[in-house]
N, C-alpha and C positions, 0 to 999 in steps of 0.2 A: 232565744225562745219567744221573744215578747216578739220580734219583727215576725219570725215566723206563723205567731196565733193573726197577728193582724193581715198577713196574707191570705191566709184561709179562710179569713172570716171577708173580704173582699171579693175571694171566687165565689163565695156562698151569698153573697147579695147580690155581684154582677148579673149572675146565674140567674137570679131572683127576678131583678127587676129588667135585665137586658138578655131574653132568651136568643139562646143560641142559634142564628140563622145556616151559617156552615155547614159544610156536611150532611145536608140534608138531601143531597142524590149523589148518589154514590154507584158504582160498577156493582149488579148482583152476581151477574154473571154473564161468558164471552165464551164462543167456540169459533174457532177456526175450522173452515173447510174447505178444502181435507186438513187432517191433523198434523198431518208432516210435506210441509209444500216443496217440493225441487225446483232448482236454481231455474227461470224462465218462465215459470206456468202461473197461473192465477189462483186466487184462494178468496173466500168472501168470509170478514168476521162480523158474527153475528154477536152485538152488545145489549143487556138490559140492563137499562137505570132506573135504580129503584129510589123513591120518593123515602126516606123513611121521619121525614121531619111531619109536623102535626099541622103544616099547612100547604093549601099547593104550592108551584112556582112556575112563571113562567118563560118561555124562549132560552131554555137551556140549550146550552152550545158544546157541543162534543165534538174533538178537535185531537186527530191524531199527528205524533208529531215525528215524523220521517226521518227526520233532522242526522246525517249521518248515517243511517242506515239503506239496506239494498233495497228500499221502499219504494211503489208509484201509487198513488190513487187511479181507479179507470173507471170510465166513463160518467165520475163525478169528483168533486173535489174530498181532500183528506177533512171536510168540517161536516157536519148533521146538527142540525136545528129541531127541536121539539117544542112542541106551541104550549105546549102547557101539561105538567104530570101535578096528575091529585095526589093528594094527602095517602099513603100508605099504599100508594100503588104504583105502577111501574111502564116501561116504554121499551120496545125496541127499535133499535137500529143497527142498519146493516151499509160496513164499506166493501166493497171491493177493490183488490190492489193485486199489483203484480211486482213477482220476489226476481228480480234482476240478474240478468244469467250468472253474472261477474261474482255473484253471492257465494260466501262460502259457508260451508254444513257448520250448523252452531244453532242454540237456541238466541232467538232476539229479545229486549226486553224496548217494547216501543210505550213512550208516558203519551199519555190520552188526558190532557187539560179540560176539565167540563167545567163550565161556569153561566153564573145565570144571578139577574140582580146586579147586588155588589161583592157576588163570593166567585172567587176561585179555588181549585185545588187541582192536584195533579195526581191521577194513578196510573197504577202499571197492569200493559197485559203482554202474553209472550206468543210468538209464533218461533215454531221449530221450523228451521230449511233443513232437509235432507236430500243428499244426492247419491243415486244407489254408485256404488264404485263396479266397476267391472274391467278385468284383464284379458286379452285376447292375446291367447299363444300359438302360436306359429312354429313349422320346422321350416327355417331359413336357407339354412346348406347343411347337405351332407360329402364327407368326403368319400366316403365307402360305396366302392362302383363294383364288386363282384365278390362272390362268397372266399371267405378269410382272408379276407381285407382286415387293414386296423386305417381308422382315421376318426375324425372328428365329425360330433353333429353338433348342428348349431341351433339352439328354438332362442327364437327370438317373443317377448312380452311386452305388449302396448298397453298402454292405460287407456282406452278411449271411453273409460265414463263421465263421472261431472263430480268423483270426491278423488283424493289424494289417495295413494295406496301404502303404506307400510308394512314393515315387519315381511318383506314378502322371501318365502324359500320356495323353491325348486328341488323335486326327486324326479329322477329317472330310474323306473321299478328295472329290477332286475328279470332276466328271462332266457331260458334256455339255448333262444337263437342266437343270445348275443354273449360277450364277455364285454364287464367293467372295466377299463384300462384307467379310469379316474373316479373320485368319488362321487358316488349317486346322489350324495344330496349336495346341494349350495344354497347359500343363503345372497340373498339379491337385496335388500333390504329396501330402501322406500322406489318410486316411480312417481313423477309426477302427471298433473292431467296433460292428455295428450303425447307424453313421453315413453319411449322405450329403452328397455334393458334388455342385450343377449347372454346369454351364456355356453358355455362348451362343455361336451362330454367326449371324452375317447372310448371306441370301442372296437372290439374285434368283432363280426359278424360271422356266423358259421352256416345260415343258409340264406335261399333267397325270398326278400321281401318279407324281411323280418317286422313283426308288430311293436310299436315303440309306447308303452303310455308313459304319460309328464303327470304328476301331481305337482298340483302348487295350490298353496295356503297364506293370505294375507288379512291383512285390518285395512278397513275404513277410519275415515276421521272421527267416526263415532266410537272407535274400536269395537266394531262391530264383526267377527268373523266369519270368513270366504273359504270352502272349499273345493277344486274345482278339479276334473281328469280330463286330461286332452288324448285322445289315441290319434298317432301317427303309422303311414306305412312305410316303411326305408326303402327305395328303388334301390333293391340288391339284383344283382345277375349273376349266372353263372358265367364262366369263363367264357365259352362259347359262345353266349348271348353280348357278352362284354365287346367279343372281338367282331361281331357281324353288326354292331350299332357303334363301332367303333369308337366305343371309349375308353379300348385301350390297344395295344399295338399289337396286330396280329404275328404270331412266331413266322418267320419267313424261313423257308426250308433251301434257297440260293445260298446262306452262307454257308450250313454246314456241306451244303452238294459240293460248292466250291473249296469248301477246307479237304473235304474226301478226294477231290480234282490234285490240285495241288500235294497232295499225301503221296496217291499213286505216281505222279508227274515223279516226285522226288526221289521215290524208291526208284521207278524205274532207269530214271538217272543213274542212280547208285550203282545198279546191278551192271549199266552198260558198260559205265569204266571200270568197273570191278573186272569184267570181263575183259576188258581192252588191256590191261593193268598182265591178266593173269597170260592173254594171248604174245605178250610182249616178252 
């Protein structure tokens, strides 16, 4: 109890006879812009420090600090010098910087050392990297070349955005033209950037040029959700169209003419010695 009173009664005279220089500018306040930077592009943070001690001070050094992070300064260094802030009043300064393509979606937390005199101290300001995600779907192959066909489509899923993609499913709606021969939905789960996923549906087709739509639904790294409908057209033919773009084997009418050839040849065989048989 007794150490304790003498402690307090010590900050109460420090206080007294050795004021506080410290903390006397301090961040009032900082905007990034834009609010949410993607992975490559530039951003300018606008900082004010505010004076709030009860004297001026001068050559205050504000000093961002990169260190580990997807940071650059451009077209001036990560440090800002102020000549002098008055008593109860304040300054801006502004960096520009640019968020490194390699950066991934996350909010950042970069310390900003300001010091001036014999004080230092360290605060925090945060910039958000966002990067839109986007999936580009494709019909890849189909196997179905003319009406009541059954085979497989294949759509194929790219990632070519700048965030990661999760959680991702695939439907293939149902519709008149077609039958399901496998389930309409699957689940594809993550893709990475630049990476693709396919997938397979079996189907029967009952006319031609049938309309195919894919729904697919996924998360960003922000778990942010995407829903998106692709329509495809299925190059179905009719039979006749199949065999005149020959993709598939025209019925040749020689073998049965030849089976009918052969048939009569036989019979009439038959009946000769049948006949020779009955003359004997």
């Amino acid at each position: 109890m007794i150490a304790t009173t003498k402690i307090f009664i010590f900050m109460i005279l420090a206080a007294f006879f050795f004021p506080l220089a410290s903390a006397q500018v301090a961040i009032d306040s900082f905007i990034v812009s834009p609010e949410k930077v993607i992975p490559g592009n530039e951003a300018v943070i606008e900082m004010t420090l505010e004076n709030v001690g009860s004297d001026g001070v001068k050559d205050v050094l504000a000093v961002l600090d990169f260190q580990g992070l997807p940071f650059v300064p451009i077209e001036s260094s990560n440090e800002k010098v102020i000549r002098r802030i008055y008593s109860r009043d304040d300054e801006i300064i502004f960096f520009r910087i640019k968020v490194l393509p390699t950066a991934e979606p996350a909010v950042y937390t970069i310390p900003v050392a300001i010091s001036y005199d014999d004080v230092s101290k360290i605060s925090l300001i945060s910039i958000e990297v966002a990067a839109p995600a986007h999936l580009a779907v494709l019909l890849q192959k189909s196997e179905i070349v003319k009406v009541n066909d059954q085979g497989k489509v294949t759509i194929k899923m790219v990632n070519d955005g700048l965030a990661m993609i999760k959680n991702l499913k695939i439907q293939l709606r149902e519709s008149p033209a077609y039958r399901m021969t496998s389930p309409s939905t699957l689940y594809v789960g993550e893709v990475d950037i630049g990476d693709f996923e396919t997938e397979e549906f079996n189907l029967m087709v009952m006319m031609e040029d049938p309309l195919v739509v894919v729904d697919v639904e996924y998360r960003d790294s922000a778990n942010t959700l995407y829903t998106e409908s692709k329509l495809f057209k299925l190059p179905v033919y009719s039979k006749e169209e199949a065999e005149q773009l020959g993709l598939v084997e025209k019925n040749s009418l020689l073998l049965p003419v030849i089976g009918i050839i052969i048939l009569l040849g036989t019979v009439l065989i038959y009946r000769r010695r049948k006949r020779k048989n009955h003359a004997l």
